[in-house]
SENU-863427 format. One record per residue (C-alpha): residue number from 1; residue in one letter; x, y, z. Coordinates in steps of 0.25 Angstrom, whole numbers, m for minus. Example, Ala and Ser with C-alpha at 12.3 -4.5 7.8 and 13.67 -1.06 7.14 Angstrom:
// SENU-863427
<rec selum="1" nukol="A" x="49" y="m18" z="31"/>
<rec selum="2" nukol="S" x="55" y="m4" z="29"/>
// end
This chain:
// SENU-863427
<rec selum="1" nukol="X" x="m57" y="m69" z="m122"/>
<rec selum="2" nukol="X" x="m61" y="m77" z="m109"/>
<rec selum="3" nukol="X" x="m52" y="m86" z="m102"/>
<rec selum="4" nukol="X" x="m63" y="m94" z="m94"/>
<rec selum="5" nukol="X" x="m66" y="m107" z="m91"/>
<rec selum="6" nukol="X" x="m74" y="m117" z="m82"/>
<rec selum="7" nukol="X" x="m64" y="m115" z="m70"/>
<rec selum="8" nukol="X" x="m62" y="m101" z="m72"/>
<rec selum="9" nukol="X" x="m75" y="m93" z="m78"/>
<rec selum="10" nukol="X" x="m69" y="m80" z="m74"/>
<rec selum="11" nukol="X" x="m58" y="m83" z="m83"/>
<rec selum="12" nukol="X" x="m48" y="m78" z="m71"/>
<rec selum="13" nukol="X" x="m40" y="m90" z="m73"/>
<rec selum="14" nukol="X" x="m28" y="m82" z="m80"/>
<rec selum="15" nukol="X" x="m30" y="m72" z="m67"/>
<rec selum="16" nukol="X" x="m27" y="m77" z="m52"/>
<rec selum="17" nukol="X" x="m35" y="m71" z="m40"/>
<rec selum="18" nukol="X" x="m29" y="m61" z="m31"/>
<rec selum="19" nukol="X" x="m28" y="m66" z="m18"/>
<rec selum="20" nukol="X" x="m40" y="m64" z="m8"/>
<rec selum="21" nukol="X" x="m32" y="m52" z="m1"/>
<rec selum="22" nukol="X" x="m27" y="m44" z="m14"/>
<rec selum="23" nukol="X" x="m38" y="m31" z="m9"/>
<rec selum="24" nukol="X" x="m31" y="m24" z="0"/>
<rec selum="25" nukol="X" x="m37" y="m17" z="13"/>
<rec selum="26" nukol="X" x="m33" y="m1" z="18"/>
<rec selum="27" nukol="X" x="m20" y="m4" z="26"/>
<rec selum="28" nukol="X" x="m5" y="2" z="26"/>
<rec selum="29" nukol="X" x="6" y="3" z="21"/>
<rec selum="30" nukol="X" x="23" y="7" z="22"/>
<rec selum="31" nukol="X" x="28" y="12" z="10"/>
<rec selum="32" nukol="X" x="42" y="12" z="11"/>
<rec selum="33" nukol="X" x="51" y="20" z="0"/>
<rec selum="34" nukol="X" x="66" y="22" z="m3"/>
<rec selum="35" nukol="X" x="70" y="38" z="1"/>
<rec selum="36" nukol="X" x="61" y="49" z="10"/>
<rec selum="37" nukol="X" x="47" y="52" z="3"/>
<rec selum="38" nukol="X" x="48" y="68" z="5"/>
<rec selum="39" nukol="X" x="37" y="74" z="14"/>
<rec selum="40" nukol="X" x="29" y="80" z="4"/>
<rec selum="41" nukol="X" x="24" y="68" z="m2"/>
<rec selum="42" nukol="X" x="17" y="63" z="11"/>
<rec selum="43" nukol="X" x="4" y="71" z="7"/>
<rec selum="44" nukol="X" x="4" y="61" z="m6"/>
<rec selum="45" nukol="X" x="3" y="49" z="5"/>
<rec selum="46" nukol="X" x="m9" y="55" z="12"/>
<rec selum="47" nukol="X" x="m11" y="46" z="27"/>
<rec selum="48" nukol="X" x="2" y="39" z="26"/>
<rec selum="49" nukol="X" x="15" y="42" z="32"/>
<rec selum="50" nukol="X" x="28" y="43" z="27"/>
<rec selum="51" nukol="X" x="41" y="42" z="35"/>
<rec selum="52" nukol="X" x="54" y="42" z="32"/>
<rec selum="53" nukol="X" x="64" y="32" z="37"/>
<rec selum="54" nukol="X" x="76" y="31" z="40"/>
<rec selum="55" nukol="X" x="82" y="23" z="31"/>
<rec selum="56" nukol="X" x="77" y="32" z="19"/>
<rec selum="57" nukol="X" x="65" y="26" z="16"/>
<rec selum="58" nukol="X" x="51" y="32" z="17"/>
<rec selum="59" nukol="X" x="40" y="25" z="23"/>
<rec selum="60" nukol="X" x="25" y="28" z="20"/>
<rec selum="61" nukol="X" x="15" y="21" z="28"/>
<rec selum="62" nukol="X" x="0" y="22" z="28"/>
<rec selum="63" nukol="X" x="m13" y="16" z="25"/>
<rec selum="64" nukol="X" x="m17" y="13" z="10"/>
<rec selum="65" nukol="X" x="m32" y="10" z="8"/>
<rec selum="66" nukol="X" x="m30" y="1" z="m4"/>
<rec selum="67" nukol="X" x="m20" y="m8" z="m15"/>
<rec selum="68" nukol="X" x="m25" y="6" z="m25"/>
<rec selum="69" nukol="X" x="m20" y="16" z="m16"/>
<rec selum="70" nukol="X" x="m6" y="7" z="m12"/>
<rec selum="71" nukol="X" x="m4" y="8" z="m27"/>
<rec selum="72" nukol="X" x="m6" y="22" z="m28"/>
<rec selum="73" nukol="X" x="3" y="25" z="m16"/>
<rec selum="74" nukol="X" x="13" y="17" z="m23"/>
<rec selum="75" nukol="X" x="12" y="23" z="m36"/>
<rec selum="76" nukol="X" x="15" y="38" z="m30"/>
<rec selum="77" nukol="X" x="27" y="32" z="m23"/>
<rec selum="78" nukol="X" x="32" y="29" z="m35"/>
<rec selum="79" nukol="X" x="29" y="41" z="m43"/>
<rec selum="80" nukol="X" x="36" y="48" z="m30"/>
<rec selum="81" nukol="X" x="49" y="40" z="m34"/>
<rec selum="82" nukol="X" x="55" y="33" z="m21"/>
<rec selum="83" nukol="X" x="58" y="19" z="m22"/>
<rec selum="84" nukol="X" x="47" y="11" z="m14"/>
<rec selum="85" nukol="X" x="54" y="0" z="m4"/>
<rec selum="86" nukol="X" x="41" y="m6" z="2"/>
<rec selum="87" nukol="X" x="27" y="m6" z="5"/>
<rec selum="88" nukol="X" x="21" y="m13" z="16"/>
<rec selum="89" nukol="X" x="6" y="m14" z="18"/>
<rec selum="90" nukol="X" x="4" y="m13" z="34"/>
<rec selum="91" nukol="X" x="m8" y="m16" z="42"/>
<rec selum="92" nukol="X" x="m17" y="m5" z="46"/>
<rec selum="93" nukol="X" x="m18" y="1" z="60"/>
<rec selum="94" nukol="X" x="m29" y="m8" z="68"/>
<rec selum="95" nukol="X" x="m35" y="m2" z="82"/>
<rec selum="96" nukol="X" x="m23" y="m9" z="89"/>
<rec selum="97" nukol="X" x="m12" y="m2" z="82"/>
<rec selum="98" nukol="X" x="m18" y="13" z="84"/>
<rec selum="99" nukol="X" x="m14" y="19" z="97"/>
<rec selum="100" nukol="X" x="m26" y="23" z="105"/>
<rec selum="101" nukol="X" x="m26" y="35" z="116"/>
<rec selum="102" nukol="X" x="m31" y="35" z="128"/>
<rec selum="103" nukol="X" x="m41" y="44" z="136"/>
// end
């Protein structure tokens, strides 16, 4: 059945828009979890980094391409089984940011 009508032929009156920025570009992010990830699960988060701190927590930071591949990341960290404090999206290096050597 068809929920359409003369203001709304595409009959998506019963489902709102995403907002005009819901694609997400390639960018960064900090994952920050409760306890010390152990070394040997850096090959699973190929290109990004992960640090201890010193409060207890484990920071991995790094680019993600895309929302799919942040999902994904997130889903392993949850099979792994440390509690996930935050994830913040962080803005990718530009040319000003990398440090350039001189010659």
């Amino acid at each position: 059945m068809s929920h359409t009508s003369a203001d709304d032929p595409q009959g998506q009156a019963d489902h709102p828009q995403r907002p005009a920025d819901h694609r997400h570009t390639s960018g960064g992010y900090q994952i920050r979890l409760k306890g010390h990830l152990g070394a040997r699960w850096a090959s699973w988060f190929d290109g990004m980094t992960l640090t201890h701190q010193s409060d207890g927590s484990t920071l991995i930071e790094g680019p993600v391409v895309d929302q799919a591949a942040l999902h994904g990341l997130l889903r392993t960290l949850r099979d792994i089984g440390l509690p996930l404090l935050s994830v913040t999206q962080i803005e990718p290096a530009t040319p000003a940011d990398v440090p350039t050597t001189e010659r």
